[in-house]
C-alpha positions as semicolon CSV with decimal commas, in nm:
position;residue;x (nm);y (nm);z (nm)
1;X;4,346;16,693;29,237
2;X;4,235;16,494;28,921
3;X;4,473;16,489;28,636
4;X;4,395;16,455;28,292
5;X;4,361;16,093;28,263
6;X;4,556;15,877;27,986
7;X;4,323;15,544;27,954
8;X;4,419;15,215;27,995
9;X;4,343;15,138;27,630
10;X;4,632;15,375;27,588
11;X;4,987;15,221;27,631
12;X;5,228;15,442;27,935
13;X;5,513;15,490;27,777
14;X;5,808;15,678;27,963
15;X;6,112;15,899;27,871
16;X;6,349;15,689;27,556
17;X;6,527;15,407;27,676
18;X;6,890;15,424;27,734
19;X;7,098;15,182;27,535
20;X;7,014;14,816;27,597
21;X;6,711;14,871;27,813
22;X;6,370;14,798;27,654
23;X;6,018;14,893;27,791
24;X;5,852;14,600;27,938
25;X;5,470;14,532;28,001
26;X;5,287;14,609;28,375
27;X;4,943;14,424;28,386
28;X;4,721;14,580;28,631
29;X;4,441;14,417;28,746
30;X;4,168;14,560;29,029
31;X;3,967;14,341;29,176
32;X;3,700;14,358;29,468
33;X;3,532;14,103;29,652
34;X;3,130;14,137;29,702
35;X;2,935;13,971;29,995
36;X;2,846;13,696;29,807
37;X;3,205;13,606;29,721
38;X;3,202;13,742;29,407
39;X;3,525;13,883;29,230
40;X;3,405;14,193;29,096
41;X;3,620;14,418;28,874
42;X;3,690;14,803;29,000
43;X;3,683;15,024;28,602
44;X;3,763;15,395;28,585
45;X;3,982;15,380;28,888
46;X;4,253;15,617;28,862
47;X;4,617;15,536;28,986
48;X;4,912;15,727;29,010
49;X;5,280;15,534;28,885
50;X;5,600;15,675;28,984
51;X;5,954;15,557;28,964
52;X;6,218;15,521;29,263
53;X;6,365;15,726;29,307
54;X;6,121;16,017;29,165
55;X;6,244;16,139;28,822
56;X;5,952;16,294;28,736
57;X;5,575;16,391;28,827
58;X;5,355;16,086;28,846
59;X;5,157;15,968;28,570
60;X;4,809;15,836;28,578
61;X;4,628;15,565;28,392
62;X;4,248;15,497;28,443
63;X;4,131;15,137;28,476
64;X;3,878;14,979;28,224
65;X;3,535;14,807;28,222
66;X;3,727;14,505;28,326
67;X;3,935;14,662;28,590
68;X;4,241;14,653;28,414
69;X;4,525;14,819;28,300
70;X;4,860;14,751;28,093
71;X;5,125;15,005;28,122
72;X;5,490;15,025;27,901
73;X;5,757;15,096;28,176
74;X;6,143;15,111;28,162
75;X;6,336;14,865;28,386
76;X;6,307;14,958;28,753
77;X;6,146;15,016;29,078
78;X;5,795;15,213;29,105
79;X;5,495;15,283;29,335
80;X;5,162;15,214;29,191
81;X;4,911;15,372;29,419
82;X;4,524;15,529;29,389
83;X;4,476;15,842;29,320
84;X;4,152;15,859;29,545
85;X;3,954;15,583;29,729
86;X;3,682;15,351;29,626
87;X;3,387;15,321;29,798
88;X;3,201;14,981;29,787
89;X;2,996;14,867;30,013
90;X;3,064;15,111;30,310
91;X;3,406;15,086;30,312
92;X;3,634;15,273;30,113
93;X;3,954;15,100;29,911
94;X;4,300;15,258;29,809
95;X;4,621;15,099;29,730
96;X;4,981;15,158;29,759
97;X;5,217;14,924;29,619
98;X;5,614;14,899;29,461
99;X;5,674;14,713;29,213
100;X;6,011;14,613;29,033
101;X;5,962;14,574;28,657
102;X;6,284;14,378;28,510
103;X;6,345;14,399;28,114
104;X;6,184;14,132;27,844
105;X;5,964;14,029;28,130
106;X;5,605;14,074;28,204
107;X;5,511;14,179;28,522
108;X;5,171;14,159;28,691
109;X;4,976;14,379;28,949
110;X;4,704;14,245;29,150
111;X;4,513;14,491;29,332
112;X;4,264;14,324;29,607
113;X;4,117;14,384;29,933
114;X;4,437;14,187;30,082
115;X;4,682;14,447;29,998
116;X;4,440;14,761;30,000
117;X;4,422;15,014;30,305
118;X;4,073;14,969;30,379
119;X;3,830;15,186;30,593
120;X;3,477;15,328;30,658
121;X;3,370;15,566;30,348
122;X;3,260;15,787;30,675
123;X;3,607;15,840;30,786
124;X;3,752;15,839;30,455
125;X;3,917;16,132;30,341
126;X;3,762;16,161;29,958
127;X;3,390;16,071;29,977
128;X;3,235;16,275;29,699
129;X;3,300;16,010;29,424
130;X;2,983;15,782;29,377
131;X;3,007;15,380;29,562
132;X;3,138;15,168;29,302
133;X;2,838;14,980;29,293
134;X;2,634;15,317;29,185
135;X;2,888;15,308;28,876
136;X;2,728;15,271;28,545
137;X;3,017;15,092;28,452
138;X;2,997;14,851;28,736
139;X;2,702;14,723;28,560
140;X;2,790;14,490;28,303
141;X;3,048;14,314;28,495
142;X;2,841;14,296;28,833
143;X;2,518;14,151;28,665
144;X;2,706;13,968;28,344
145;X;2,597;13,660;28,443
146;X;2,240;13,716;28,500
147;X;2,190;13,811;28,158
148;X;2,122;13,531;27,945
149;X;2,037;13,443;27,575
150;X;1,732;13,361;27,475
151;X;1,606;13,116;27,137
152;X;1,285;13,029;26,988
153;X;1,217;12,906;26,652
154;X;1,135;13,209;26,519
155;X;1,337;13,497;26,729
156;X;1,686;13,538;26,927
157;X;1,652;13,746;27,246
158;X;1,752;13,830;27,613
159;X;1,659;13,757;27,949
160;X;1,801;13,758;28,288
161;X;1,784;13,540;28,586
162;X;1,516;13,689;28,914
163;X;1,551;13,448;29,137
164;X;1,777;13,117;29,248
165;X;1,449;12,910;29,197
166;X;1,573;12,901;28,767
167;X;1,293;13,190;28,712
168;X;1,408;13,404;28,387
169;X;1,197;13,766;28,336
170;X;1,186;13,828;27,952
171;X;0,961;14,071;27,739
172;X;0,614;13,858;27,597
173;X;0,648;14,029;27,297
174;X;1,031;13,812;27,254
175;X;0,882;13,492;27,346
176;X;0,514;13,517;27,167
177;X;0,347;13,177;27,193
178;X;0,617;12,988;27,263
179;X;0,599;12,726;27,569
180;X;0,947;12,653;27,523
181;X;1,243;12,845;27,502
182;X;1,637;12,736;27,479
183;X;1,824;12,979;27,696
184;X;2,205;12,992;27,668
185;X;2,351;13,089;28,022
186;X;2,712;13,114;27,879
187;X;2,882;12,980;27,554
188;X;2,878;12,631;27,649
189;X;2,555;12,602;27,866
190;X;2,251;12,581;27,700
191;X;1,934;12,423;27,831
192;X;1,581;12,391;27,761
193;X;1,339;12,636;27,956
194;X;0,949;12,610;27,999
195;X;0,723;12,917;27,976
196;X;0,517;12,942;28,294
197;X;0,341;13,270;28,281
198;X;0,290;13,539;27,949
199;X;0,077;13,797;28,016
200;X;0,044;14,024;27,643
201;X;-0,126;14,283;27,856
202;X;0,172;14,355;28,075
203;X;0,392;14,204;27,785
204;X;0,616;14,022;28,038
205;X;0,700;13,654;28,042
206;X;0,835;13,433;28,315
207;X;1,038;13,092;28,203
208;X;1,153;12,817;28,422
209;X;1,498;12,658;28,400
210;X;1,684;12,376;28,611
211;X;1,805;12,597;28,935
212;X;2,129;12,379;28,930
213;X;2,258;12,536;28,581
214;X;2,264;12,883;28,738
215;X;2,392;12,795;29,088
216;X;2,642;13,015;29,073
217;X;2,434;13,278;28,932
218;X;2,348;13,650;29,104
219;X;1,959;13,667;29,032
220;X;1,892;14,045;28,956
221;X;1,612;14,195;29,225
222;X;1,238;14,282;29,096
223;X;1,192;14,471;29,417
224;X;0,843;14,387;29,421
225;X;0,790;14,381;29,800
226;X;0,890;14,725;29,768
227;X;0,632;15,004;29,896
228;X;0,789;15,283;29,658
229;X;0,994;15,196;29,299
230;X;1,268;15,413;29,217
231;X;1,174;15,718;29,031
232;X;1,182;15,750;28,644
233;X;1,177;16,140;28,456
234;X;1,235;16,247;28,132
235;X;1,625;16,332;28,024
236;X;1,733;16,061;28,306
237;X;1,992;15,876;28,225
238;X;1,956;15,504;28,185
239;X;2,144;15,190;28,101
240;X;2,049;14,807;27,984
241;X;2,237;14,474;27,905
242;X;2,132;14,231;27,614
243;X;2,341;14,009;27,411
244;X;2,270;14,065;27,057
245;X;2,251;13,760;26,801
246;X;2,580;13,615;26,735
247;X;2,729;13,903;26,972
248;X;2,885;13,924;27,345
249;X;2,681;14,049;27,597
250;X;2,670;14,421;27,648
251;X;2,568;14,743;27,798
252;X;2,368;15,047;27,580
253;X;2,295;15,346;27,727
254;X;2,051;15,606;27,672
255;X;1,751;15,847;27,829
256;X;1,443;15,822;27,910
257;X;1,204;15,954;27,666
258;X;0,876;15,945;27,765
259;X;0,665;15,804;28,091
260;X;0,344;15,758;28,072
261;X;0,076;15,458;28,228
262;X;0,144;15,239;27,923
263;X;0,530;15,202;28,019
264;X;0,868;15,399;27,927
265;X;1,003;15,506;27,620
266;X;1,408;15,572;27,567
267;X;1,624;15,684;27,297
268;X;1,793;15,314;27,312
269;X;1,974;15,188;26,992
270;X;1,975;14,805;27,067
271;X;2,161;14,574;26,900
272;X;1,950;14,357;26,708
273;X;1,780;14,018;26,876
274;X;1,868;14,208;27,222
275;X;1,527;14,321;27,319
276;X;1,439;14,137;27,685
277;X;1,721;14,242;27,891
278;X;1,699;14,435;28,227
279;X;1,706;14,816;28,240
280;X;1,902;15,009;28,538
281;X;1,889;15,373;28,665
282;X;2,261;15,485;28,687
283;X;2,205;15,428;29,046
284;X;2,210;15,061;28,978
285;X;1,816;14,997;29,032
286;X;1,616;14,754;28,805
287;X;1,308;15,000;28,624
288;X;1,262;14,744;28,364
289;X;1,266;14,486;28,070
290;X;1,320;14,615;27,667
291;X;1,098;14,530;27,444
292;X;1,003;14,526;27,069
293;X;0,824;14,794;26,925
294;X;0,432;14,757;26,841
295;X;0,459;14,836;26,482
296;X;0,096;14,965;26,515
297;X;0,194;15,217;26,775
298;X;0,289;15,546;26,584
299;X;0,423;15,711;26,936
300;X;0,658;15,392;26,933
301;X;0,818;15,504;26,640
302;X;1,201;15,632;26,684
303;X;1,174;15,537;27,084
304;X;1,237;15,215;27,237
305;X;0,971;15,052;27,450
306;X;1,038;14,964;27,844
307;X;0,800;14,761;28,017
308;X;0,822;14,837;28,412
309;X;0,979;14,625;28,641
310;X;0,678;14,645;28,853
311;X;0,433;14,512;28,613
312;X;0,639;14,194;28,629
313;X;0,542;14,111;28,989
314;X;0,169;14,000;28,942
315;X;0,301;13,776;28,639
316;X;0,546;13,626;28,854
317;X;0,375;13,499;29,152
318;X;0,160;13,344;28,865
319;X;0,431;13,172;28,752
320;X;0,553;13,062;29,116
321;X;0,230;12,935;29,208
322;X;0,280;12,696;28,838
323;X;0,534;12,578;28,944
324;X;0,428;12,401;29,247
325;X;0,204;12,161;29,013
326;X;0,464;12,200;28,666
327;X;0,719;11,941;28,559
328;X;1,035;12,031;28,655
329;X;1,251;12,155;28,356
330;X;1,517;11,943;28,236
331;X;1,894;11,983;28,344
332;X;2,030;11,856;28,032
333;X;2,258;12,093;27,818
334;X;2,162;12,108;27,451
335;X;2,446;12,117;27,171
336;X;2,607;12,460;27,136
337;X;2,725;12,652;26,843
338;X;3,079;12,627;26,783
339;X;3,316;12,950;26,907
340;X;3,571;12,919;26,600
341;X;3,442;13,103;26,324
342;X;3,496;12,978;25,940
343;X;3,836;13,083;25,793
344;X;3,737;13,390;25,581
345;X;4,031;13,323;25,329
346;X;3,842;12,961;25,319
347;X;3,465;13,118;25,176
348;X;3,705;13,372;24,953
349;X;3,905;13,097;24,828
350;X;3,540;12,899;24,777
351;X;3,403;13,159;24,566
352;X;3,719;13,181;24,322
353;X;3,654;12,812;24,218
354;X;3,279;12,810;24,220
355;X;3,199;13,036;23,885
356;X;2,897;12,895;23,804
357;X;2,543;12,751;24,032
358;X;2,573;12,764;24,386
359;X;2,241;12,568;24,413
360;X;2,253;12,391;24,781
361;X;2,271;11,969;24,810
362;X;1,972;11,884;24,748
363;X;1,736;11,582;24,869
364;X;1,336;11,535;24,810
365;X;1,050;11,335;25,035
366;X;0,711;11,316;24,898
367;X;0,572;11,626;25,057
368;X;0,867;11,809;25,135
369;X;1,255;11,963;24,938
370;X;1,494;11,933;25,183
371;X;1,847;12,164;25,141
372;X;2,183;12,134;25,272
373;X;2,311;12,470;25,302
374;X;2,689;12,518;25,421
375;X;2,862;12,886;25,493
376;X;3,045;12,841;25,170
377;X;2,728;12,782;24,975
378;X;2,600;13,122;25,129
379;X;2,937;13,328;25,116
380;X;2,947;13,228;24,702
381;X;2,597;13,296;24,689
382;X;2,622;13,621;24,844
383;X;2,934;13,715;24,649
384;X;2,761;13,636;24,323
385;X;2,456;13,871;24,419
386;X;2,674;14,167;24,480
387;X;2,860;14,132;24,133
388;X;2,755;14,400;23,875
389;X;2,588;14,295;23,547
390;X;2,694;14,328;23,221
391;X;2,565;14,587;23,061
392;X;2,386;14,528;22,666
393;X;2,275;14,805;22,467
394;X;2,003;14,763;22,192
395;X;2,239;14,582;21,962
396;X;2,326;14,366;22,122
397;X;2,199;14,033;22,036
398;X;2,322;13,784;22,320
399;X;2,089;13,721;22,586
400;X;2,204;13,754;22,927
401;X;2,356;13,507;23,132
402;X;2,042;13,379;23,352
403;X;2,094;13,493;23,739
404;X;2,154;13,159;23,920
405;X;1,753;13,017;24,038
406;X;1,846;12,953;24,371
407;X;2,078;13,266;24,475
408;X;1,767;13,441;24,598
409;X;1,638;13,170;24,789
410;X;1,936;13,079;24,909
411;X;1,961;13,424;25,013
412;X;1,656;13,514;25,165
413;X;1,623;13,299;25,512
414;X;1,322;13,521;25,658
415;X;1,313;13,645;26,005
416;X;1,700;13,428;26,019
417;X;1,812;13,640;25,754
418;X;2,045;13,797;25,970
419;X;2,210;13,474;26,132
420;X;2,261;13,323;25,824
421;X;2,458;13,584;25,646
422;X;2,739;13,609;25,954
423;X;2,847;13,270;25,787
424;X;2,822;13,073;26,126
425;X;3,035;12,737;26,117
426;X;2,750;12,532;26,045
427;X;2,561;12,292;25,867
428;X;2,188;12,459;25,791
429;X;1,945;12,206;25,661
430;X;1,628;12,328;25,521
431;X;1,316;12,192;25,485
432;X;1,053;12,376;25,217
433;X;0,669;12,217;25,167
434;X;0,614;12,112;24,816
435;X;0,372;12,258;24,575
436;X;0,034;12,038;24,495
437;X;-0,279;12,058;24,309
438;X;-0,578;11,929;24,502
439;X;-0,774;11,641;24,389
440;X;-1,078;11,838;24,296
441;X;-0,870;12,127;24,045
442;X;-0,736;11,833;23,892
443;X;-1,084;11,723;23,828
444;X;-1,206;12,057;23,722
445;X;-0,918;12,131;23,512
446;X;-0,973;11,765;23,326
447;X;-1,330;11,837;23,265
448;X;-1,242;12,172;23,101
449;X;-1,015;11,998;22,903
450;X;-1,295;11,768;22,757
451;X;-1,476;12,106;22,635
452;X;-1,209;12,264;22,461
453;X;-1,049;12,455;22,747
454;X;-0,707;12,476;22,865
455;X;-0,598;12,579;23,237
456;X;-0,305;12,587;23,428
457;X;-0,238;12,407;23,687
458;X;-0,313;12,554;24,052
459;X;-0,105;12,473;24,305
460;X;-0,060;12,528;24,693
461;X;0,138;12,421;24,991
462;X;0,071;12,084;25,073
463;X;0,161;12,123;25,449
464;X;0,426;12,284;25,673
465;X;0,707;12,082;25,813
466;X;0,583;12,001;26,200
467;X;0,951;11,895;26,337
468;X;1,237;11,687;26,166
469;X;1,447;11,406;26,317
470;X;1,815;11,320;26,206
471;X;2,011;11,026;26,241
472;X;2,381;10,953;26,197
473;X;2,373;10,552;26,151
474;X;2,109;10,455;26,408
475;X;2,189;10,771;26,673
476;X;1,989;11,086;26,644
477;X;2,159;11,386;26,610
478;X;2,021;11,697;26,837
479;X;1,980;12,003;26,657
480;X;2,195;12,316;26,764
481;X;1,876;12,533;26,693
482;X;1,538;12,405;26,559
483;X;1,457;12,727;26,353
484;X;1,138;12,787;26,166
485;X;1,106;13,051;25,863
486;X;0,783;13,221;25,787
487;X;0,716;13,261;25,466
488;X;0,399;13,503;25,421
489;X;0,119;13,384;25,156
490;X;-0,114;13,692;25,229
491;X;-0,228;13,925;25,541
492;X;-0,366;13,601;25,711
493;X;-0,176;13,284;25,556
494;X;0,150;13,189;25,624
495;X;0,324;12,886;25,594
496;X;0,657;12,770;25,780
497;X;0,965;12,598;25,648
498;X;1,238;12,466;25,868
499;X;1,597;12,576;25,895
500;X;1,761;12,333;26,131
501;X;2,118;12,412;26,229
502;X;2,395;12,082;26,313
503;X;2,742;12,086;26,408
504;X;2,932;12,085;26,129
505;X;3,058;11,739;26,211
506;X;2,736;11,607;26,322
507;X;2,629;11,430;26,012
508;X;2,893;11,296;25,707
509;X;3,042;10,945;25,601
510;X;3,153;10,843;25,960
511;X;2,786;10,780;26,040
512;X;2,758;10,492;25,742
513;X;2,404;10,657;25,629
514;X;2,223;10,991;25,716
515;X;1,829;10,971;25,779
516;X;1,573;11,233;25,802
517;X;1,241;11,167;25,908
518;X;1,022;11,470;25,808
519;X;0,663;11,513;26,029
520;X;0,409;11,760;25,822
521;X;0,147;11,998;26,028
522;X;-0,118;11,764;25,868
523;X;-0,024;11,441;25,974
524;X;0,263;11,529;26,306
525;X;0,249;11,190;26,444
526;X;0,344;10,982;26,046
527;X;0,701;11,078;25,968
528;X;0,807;11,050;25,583
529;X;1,140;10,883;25,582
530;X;1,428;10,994;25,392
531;X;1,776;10,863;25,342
532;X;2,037;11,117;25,217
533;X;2,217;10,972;24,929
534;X;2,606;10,901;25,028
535;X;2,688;11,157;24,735
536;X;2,478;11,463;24,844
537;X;2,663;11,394;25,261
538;X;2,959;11,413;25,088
539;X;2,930;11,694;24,899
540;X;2,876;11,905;25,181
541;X;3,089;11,739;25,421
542;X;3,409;11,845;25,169
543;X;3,292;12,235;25,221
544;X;3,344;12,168;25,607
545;X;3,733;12,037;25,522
546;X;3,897;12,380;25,565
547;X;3,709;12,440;25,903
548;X;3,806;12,082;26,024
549;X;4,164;12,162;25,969
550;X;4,133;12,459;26,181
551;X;4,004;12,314;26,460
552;X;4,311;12,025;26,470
553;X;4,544;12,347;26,472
């Protein structure tokens, strides 16, 4: 029978020590093999630790989601051993084991297949537990890898891998018109993928990557060829894997809401830039892909949208049949962001010395302002914004200290808003369209002059920024992200600036000279040539000092 279970984020600890004897650490570690040859971590399985000889009634710990457990034990001899078996795949797993545990040391418990009694779950003498595979919390570890991370110029997202052929299944709505998308397999692989098939009816969207970056991969089944798709009800209990923007990978859970023929709705709370990933039954079967709400929708609102897995199908043999005639996407892995975040006590040390404008470094072209923006420009700026004003009464004279001009600006990225203020290690450079007056209200406004009449000048966008290029010395520097920021000038009108995001170390003095060459939506093929004055790459190459010195710890 079950006992209450103490968890494996809880430490063991047994009866006091007797003098000179300290409590030492046992790392536990359960670990399956699938038929692929996949190690695949056994959570929630309970195991009974006793010593030698018995002093007491066992205890029990519960693995976690990774399979492990760490447990404080006196010096001595104990049995580790399950509680109940584990079924996976048919055959059901329990282990018996002793292990000595010697003070001041660290000792370490692998539980596999080799060591475990092993048998058919038929002949097995506890069967009522679910397979392991069936576990909700088998999930995240057993399709990790499938789920990847998906970047556009406008939007973060997820996806996941459906087949070895480099096909990624993604929500439309995520992608929008995109033909290209950068998807980040892991932390360090990141490569370009090409959008073969968007359907906005079905909203699903099929992208193509090189099949040798996800080799190792387990694609996630559609189960398209299947006659009958598993069932989906109201109240059921359902689970999906994203990775959120500037987050690990990770499972939500939730119920289903609604069905109905325009797809499923669920009580899911995902984590924002999520939305794309696949959603499971607790059984383990794929039911669909999250989505973005339609803001128009009203019966959207407070429910998160599913699109069926089975809608997918149709869009993907679209995309296979493109691919037979497509380029093949490129193998080559684009720069990543760094893992080491900025030393906080850096940025608070930063804002201390900076009391007065925290206007970015600042370069012009003829059509375009370009910005350097560096996490301590944006931690100051943000500090300043949160600072109270002083208050005046109606005596008092002084006029207030002006807010700095480009705090708002500085803090106001648009739809990248939200990756901006997490302070990545980072150099942003920003690229805003310069205001103009056309020839002809220059004309009209000069006539009116001759006749006695005075009016302002009216200005407009002269064009949005197409793409930049950078160049440290004569090498051009690839961007981490190529990010775009819409800036709304009514219902219908927009106009885009661009945030691009380098390595910190990308551009500064060791290149000699740093060029831009800026390319407007009016004239994409002329670029407009700018190089940075030595002054402004210094400027922000200093903020980047205390993050350098980090990374030669």
């Amino acid at each position: 029978m079950l006992r209450a279970p103490i968890f494996a984020t809880l430490a063991l600890v047994l009866a006091p020590a007797p003098s000179g004897q300290a409590p030492s650490i046992l790392h536990i570690k359960v670990v399956l093999v699938d038929a692929g040859g996949k190690a695949t971590p056994v959570p929630r399985h309970p195991l009974l630790i006793s010593d030698n000889p018995a002093s007491a009634a066992p205890r029990l710990i519960v693995t976690g989601p990774e399979g492990t457990a760490d447990v404080r034990l006196l010096p001595g001899n104990y049995t580790v051993e399950s509680d109940r078996p584990v079924a996976f795949h048919g055959q059901a797993y329990q282990w018996r084991q002793t292990v000595d545990i010697v003070a001041g040391r660290e000792t370490v418990l692998d539980l596999t297949a080799a060591n475990a009694e092993v048998e058919p779950v038929a002949g097995a003498t506890t069967t009522s537990e679910a397979p392991l595979e069936a576990d909700p919390s088998f999930l995240l570890p057993q399709w990790r890898e499938s789920v990847v991370a998906l970047w556009t110029a406008t939007t973060h997202a997820s996806g996941f891998v459906i087949n070895a052929t480099g096909l990624v299944a993604t929500s439309q709505r995520v992608v929008g018109t995109a033909t290209s998308v950068e998807v980040q397999i892991t932390s360090t692989v990141k490569v370009t993928a090409s959008v073969l098939a968007a359907d906005p009816v079905t909203d699903i969207a099929v992208l193509w990557i090189d099949p040798k970056v996800i080799a190792s991969v387990r694609p996630v089944p559609l189960l398209c060829k299947q006659t009958e798709q598993p069932p989906v009800a109201a109240g059921q209990e359902i689970f999906t894997i994203g990775v959120p923007l500037r987050q690990h990978k990770g499972m939500t859970s939730g119920t289903v809401s609604r069905v109905d023929s325009d797809g499923i709705a669920s009580d899911f709370i995902l984590p924002s830039g999520s939305a794309g990933g696949p959603v499971f039954t607790a059984r383990g079967e794929l039911i669909g892909i999250t989505s973005v709400a339609d803001e128009h929708d009203r019966r959207s609102r407070g429910n998160s949208r599913i699109v069926r897995s089975e809608d997918a199908c149709g869009v993907v043999a679209a995309a296979e049949k493109k691919m037979k005639t497509a380029a093949a996407p490129s193998g080559i892995q684009l720069p990543v962001e760094p893992e080491l975040p900025f030393p906080m006590d850096a940025l608070r040390a930063a804002t201390e010395r900076r009391t007065g404008s925290v206007s970015p470094y600042q370069v012009s072209s003829s059509s375009f302002d370009v910005a350097f923006i560096t996490p301590v420009l944006t931690y100051v700026a943000q500090y300043q914004s949160q600072q109270p004003r002083p208050r005046t009464t109606s005596k008092d004279t002084r006029k207030p200290e002006p807010e700095p001009v480009l705090v708002r600006p500085l803090m106001d990225f648009s739809n990248w808003s939200e990756y901006v203020m997490d302070f990545p290690p980072v150099l942003l450079v920003r690229v805003t369209p310069k205001m103009v007056e056309g020839f002809w209200t220059t004309v009209g406004r000069a006539a009116a002059r001759t006749q006695g009449v005075s009016i302002p000048a009216i200005k407009h966008f002269a064009s949005g920024l197409a793409r930049l290029r950078a160049f440290c010395g004569d090498v051009e520097v690839t961007p981490i992200h190529p990010f775009k920021l819409e800036q709304r000038l009514s219902e219908s009108d927009a106009i885009y600036e661009g945030l691009y995001v380098f390595d910190s170390g990308a551009l500064g003095p060791q290149c000699g000279s740093v060029k831009l060459v800026l390319y407007s939506d009016k004239e994409p093929e002329k670029g407009d040539t700018k190089v940075v004055d030595a002054g402004v790459v210094q400027q922000f190459w200093d903020d980047f000092a205390p993050y350098r010195a980090l990374n030669r710890q």
